[in-house]
VOPAGU-2260 file (C-alpha; in pm, 1 decimal, decimal comma):
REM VOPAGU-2260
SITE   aa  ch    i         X         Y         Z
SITE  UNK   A    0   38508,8   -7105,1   15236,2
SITE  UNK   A    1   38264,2   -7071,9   15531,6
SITE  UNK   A    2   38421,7   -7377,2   15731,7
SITE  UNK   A    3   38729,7   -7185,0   15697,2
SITE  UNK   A    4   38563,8   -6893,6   15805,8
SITE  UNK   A    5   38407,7   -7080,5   16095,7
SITE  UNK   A    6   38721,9   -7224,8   16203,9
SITE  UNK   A    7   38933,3   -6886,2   16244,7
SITE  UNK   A    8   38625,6   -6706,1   16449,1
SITE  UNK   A    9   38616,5   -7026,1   16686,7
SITE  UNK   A   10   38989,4   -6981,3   16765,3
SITE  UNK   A   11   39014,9   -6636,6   16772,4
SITE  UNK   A   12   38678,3   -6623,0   17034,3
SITE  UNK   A   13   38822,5   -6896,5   17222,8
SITE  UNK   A   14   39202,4   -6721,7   17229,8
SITE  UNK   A   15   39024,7   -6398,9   17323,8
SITE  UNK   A   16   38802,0   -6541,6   17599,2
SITE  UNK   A   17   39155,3   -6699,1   17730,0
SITE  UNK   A   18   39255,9   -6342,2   17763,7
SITE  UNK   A   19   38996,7   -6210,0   17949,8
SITE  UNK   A   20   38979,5   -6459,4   18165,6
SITE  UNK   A   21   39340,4   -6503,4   18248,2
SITE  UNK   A   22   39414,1   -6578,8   18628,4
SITE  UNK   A   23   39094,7   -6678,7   18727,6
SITE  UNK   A   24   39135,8   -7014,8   18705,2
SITE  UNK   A   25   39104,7   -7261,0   18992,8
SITE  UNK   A   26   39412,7   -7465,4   18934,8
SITE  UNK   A   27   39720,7   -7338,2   18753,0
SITE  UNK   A   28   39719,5   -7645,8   18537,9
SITE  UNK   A   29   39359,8   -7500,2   18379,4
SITE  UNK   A   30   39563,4   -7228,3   18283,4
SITE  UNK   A   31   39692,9   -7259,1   17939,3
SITE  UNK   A   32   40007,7   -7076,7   17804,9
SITE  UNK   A   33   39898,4   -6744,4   17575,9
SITE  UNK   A   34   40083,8   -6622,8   17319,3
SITE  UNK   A   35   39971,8   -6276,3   17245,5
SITE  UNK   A   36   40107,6   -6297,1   16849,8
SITE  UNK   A   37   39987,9   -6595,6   16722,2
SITE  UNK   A   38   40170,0   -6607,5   16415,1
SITE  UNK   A   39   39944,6   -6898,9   16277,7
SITE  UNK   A   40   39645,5   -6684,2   16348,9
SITE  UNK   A   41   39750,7   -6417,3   16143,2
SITE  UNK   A   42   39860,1   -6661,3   15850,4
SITE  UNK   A   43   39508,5   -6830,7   15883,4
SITE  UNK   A   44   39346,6   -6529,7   15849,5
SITE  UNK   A   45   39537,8   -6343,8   15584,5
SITE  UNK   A   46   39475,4   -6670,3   15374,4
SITE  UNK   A   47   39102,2   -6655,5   15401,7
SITE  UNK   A   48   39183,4   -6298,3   15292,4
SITE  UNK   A   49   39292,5   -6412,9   14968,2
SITE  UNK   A   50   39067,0   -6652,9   14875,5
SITE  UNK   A   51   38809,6   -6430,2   14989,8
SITE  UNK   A   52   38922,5   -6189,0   14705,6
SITE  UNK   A   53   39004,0   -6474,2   14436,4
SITE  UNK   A   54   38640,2   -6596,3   14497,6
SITE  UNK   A   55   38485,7   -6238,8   14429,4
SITE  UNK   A   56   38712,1   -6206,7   14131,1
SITE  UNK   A   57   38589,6   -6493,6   13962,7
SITE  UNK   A   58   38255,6   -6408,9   14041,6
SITE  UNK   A   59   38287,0   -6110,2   13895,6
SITE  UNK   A   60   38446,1   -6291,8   13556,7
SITE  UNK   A   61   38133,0   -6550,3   13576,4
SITE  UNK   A   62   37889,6   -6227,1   13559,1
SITE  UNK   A   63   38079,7   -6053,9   13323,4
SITE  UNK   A   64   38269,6   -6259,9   13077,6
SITE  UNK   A   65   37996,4   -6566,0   13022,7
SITE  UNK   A   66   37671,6   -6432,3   13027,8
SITE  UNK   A   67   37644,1   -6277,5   12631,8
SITE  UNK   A   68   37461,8   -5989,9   12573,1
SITE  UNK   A   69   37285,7   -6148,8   12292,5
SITE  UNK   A   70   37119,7   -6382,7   12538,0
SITE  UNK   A   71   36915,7   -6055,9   12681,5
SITE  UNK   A   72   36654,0   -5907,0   12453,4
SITE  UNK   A   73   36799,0   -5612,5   12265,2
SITE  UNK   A   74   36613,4   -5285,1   12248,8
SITE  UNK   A   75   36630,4   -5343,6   11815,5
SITE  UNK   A   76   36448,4   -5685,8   11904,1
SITE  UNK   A   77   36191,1   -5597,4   12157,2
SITE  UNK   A   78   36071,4   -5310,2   11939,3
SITE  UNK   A   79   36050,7   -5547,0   11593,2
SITE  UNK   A   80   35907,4   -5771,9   11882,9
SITE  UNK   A   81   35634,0   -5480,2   11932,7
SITE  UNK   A   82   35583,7   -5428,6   11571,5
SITE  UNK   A   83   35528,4   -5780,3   11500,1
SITE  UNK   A   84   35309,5   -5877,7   11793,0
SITE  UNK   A   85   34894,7   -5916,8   11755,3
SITE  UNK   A   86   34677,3   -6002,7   11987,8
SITE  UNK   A   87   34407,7   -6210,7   11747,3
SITE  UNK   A   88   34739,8   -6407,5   11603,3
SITE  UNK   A   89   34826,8   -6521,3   11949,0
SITE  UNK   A   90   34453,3   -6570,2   12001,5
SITE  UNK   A   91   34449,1   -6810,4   11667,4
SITE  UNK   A   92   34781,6   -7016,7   11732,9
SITE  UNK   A   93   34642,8   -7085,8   12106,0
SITE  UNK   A   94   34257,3   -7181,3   11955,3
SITE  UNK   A   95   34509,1   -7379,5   11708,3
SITE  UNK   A   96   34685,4   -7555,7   12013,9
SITE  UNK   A   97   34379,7   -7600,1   12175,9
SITE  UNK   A   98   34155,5   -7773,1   11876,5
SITE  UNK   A   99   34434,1   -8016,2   11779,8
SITE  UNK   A  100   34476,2   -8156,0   12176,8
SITE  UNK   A  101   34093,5   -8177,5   12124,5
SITE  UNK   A  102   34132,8   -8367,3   11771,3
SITE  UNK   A  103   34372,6   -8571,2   11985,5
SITE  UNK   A  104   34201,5   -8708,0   12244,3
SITE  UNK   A  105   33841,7   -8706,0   12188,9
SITE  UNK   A  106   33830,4   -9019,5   12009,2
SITE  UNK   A  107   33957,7   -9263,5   12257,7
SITE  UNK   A  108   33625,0   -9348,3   12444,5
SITE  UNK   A  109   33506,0   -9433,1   12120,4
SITE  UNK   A  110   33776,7   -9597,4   11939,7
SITE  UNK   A  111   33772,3   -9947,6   12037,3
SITE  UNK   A  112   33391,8  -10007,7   11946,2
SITE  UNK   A  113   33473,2   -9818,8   11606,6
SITE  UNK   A  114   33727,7  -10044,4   11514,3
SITE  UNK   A  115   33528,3  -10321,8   11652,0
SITE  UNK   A  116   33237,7  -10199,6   11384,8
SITE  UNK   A  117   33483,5  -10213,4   11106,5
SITE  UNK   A  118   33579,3  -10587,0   11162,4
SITE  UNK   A  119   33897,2  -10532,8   11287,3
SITE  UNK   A  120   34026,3  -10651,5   11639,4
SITE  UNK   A  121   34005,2  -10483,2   11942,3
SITE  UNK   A  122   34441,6  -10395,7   11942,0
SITE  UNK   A  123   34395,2  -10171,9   11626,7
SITE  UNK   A  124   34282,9   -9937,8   11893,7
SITE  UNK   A  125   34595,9   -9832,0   11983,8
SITE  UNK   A  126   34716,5   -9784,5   11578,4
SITE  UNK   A  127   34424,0   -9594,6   11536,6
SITE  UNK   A  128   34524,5   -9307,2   11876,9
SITE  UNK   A  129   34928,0   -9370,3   11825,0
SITE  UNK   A  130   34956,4   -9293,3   11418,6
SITE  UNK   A  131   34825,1   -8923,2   11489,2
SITE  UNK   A  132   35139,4   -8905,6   11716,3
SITE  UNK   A  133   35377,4   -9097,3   11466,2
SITE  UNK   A  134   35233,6   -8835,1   11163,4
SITE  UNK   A  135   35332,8   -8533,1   11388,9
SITE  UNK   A  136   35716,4   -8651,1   11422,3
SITE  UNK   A  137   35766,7   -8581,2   11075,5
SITE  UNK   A  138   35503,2   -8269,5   11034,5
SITE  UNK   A  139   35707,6   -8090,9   11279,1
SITE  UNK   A  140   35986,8   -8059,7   11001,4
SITE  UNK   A  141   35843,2   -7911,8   10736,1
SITE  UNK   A  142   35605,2   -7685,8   10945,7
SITE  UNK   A  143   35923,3   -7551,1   11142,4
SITE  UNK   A  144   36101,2   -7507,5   10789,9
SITE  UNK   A  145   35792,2   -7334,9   10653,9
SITE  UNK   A  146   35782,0   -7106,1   10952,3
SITE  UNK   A  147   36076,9   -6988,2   10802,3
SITE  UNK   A  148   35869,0   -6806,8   10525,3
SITE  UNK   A  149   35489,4   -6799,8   10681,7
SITE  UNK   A  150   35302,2   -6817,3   10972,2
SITE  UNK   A  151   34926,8   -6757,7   10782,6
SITE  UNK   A  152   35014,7   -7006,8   10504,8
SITE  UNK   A  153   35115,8   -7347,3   10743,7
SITE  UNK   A  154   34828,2   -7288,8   10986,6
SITE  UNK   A  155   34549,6   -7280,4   10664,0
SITE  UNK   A  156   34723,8   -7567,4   10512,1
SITE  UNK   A  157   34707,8   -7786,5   10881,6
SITE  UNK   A  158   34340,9   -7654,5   10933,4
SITE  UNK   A  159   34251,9   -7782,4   10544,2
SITE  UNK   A  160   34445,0   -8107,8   10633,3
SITE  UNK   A  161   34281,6   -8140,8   10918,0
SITE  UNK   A  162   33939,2   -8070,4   10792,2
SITE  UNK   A  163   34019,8   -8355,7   10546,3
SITE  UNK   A  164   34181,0   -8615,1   10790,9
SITE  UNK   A  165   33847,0   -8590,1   11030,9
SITE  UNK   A  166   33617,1   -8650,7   10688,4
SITE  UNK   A  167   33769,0   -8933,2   10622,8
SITE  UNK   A  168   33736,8   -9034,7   10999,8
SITE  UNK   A  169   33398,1   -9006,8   10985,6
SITE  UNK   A  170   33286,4   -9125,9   10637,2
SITE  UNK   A  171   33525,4   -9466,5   10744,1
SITE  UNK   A  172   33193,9   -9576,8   10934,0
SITE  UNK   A  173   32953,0   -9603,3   10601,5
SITE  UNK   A  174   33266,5   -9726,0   10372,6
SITE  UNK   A  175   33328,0   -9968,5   10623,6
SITE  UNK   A  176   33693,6   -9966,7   10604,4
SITE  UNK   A  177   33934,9   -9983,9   10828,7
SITE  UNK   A  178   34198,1   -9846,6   10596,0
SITE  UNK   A  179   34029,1   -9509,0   10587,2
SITE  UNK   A  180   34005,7   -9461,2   10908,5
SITE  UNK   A  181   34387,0   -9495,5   10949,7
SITE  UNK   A  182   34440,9   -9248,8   10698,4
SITE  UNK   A  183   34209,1   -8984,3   10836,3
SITE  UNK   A  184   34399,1   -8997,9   11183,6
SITE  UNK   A  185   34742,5   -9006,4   11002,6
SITE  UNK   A  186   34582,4   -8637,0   10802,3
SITE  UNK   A  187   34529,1   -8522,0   11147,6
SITE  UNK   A  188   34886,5   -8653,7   11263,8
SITE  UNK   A  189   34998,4   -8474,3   10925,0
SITE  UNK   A  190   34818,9   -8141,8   11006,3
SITE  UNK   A  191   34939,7   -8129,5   11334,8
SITE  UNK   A  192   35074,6   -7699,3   11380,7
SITE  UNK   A  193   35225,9   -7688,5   11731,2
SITE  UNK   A  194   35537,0   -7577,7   11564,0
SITE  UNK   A  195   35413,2   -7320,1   11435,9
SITE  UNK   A  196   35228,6   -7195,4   11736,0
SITE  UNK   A  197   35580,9   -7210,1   11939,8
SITE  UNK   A  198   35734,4   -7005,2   11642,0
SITE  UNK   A  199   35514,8   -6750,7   11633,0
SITE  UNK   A  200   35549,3   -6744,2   12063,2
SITE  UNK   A  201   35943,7   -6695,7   12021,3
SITE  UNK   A  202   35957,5   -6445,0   11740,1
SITE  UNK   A  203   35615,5   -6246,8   11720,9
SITE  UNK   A  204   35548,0   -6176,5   12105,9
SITE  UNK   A  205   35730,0   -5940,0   12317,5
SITE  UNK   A  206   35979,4   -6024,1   12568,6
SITE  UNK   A  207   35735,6   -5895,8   12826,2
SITE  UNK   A  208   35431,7   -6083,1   12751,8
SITE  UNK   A  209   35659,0   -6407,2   12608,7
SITE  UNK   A  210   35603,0   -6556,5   12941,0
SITE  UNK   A  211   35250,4   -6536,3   13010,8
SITE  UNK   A  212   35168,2   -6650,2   12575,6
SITE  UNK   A  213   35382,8   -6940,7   12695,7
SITE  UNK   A  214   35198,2   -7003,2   12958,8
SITE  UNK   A  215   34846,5   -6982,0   12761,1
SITE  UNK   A  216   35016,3   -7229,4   12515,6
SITE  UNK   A  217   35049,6   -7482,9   12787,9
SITE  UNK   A  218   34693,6   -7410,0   12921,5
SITE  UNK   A  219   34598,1   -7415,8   12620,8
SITE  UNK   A  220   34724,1   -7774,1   12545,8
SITE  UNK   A  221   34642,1   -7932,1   12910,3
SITE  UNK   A  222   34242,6   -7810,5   12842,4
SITE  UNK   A  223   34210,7   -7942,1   12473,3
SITE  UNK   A  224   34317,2   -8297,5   12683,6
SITE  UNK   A  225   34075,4   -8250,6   12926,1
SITE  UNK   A  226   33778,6   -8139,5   12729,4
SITE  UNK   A  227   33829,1   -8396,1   12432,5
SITE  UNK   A  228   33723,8   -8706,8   12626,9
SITE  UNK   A  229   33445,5   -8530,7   12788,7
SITE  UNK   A  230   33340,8   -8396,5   12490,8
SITE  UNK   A  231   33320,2   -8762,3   12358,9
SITE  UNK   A  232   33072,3   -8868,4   12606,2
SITE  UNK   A  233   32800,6   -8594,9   12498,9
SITE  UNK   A  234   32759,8   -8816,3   12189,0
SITE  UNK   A  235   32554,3   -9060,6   12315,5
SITE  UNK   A  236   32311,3   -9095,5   11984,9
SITE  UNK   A  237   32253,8   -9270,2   11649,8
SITE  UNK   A  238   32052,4   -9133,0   11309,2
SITE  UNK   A  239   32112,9   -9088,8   10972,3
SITE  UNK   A  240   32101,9   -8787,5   10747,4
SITE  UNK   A  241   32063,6   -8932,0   10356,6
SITE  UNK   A  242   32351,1   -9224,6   10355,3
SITE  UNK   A  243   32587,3   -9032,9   10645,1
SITE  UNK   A  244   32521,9   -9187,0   10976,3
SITE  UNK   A  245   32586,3   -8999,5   11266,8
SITE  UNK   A  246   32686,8   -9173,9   11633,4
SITE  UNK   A  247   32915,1   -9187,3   11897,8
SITE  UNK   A  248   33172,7   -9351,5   11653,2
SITE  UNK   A  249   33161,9   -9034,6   11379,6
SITE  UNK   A  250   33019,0   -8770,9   11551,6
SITE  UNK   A  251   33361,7   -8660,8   11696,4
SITE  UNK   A  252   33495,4   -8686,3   11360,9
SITE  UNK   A  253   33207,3   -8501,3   11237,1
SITE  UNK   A  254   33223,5   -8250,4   11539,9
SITE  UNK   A  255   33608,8   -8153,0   11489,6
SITE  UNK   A  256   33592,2   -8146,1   11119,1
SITE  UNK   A  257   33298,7   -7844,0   11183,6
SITE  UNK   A  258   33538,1   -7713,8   11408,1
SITE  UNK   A  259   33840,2   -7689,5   11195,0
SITE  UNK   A  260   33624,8   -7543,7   10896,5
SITE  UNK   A  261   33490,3   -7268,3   11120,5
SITE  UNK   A  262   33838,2   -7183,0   11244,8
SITE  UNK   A  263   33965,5   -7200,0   10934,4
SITE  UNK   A  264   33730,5   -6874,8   10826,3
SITE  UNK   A  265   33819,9   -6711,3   11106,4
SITE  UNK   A  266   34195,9   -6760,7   11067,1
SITE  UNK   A  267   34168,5   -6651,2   10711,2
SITE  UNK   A  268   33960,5   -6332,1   10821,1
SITE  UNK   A  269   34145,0   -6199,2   11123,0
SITE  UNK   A  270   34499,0   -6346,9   11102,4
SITE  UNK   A  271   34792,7   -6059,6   11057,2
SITE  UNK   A  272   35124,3   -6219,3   10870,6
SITE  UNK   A  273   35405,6   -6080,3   11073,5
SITE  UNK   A  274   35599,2   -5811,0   10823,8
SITE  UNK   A  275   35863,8   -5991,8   10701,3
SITE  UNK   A  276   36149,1   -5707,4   10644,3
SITE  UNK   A  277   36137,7   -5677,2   11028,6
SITE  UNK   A  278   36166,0   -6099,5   11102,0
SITE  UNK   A  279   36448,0   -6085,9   10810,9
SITE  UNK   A  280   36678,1   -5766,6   10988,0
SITE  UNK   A  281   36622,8   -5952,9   11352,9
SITE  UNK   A  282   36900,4   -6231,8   11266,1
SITE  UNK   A  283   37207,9   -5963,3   11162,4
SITE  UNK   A  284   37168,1   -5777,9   11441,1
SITE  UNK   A  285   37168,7   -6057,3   11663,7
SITE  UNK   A  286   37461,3   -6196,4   11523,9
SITE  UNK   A  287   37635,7   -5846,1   11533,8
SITE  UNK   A  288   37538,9   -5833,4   11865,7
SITE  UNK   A  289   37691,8   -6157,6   11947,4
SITE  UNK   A  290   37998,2   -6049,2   11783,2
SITE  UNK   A  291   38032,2   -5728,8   11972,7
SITE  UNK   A  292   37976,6   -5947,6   12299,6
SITE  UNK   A  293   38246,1   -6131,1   12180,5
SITE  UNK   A  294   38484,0   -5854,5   12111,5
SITE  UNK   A  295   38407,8   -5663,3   12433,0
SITE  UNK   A  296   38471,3   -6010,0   12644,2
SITE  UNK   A  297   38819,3   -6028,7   12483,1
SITE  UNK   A  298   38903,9   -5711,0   12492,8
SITE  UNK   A  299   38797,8   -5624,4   12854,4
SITE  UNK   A  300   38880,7   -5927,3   13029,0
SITE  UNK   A  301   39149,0   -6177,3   12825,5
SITE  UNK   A  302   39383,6   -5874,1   12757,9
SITE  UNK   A  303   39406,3   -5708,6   13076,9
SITE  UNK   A  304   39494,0   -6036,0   13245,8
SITE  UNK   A  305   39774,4   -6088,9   13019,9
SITE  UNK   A  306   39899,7   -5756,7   13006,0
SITE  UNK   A  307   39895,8   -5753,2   13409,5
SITE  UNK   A  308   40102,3   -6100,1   13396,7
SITE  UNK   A  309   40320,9   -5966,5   13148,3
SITE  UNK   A  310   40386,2   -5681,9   13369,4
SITE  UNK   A  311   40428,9   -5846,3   13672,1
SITE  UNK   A  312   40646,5   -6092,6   13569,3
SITE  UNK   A  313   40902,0   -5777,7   13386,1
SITE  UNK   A  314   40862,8   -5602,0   13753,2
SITE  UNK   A  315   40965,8   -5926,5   13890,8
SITE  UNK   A  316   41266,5   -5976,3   13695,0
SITE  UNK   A  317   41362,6   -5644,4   13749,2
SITE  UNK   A  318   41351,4   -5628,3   14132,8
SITE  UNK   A  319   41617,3   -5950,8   14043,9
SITE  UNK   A  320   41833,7   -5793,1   13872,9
């Protein structure tokens, strides 16, 4: 569309500059015959014309006909949105996020030697980091189905699973087993809420502030994996309270199962289940909404096209006959 553009201006500059300069030429073969109703010009130009308008028309049907309504917050939504939204929730699901990339990663200074400790080789390293992320592949199911229902219930159950699954990571060092030290990380794989914290993200926060919670989630996340290896190396030590021996090969266990149990009270104290009625009425009028889209699109835009081509073809056939 612009090289078209570009084209007719160069010709019509250079046919007008031919004009103006006509008869000042030093030879008469420099002097190039004008005609003065350039037929082609006006053909040239009257087709940019067109597709000038065609292009501005479809525009106007890409604005208009394919962007639904329901893809734009709703005034019904943003105000169950209000209703919904608390601050300490958010606060939780992001201390949530943040605790489980800690749970994640602070164990893999340590987690050769541990294994090492237990008699096992030196390659059961990687089992022991990668079956947290194989247990959260299929913990993301049922946590997103349960989301359905609950946002307070999921995130006690993870934090109690969790407070489990670090136990056992710990107490693996005095049983001396290798096999319960595999299951501890697969209760942490198995606890694992990030589901749930997007959930709540997408249906408890505003529209207005949906960007900036997403943007704490990710924070959030990218900290926990910065601060759980460095956390790790403060645990340079080694005693022994009764039979439970506490070193750098436990302590994170130890560390992140205190953790969990502390935000577990505080989840329990100050966490506000979203009202239900409100999440429940959200759906129908999003669908109705989509449906009215839907309607307005056909009716606004499909019929007046073919009622125009209808006409225009019976004004045709009458100017034949």
């Amino acid at each position: 569309m612009q090289g078209i553009g570009a084209v007719v201006g160069a010709i019509s500059r250079n046919l007008a500059d031919l004009q103006d300069h006509q008869g000042n030429y030093v030879s008469i073969y420099d002097q190039p015959a004008l005609s003065h109703p350039d037929p082609v010009i006006h053909s040239i130009k009257a087709a940019v014309n067109r597709l000038s308008n065609s292009t501005s028309f479809l525009e106007f049907l890409g604005k208009h006909a394919f962007i639904m309504q329901n893809d734009l917050p709703s005034p019904s939504e943003d105000d169950a949105a209000e209703q919904r939204y608390h601050f300490m929730s958010l606060l939780l699901n992001l201390v949530n996020t943040f605790l489980y990339m800690v749970n994640t990663y602070i164990i893999v200074p340590t987690a050769d030697d541990y294994s090492l400790s237990l008699g096992a080789a030196a390659t059961v390293c990687g089992v022991v980091i990668g079956s947290m992320a194989v247990a959260q592949v299929f913990s993301s199911v049922y946590y997103s189905a349960w989301s359905n229902r609950s946002y307070l219930r999921p995130l006690v159950f993870s934090s109690i699973v969790l407070l489990i699954g670090n136990t056992l990571y710990a107490l693996a060092y005095d049983l001396n087993s290798i096999v319960v030290l595999l299951v501890g990380r697969l209760f942490c794989g198995l606890g694992s809420a990030r589901a749930v914290n997007r959930r709540y993200i997408s249906d408890c926060v505003p529209h207005k502030l949906r960007m900036r919670a997403y943007a704490g989630f990710v924070s959030a996340s990218a900290l926990g994996m910065a601060c759980g290896p460095a956390l790790a190396c403060l645990f340079q030590t080694d005693f022994k309270i009764y039979k439970l021996t506490f070193n750098q090969d436990t302590l994170p266990g130890w560390v992140m199962a205190l953790s969990w149990l502390v935000y577990l009270l505080w989840l329990w104290i100050y966490f506000r289940e979203p009202p239900q009625e409100i999440k429940a009425n959200i759906r129908p009028q999003e669908a109705h909404a989509g449906s009215a889209a839907n309607y307005t699109i056909e009716n606004d835009f499909t019929r007046p096209l073919l009622l125009n081509m209808e006409s225009k073809q019976g004004q045709n056939g009458d100017q034949r006959i």
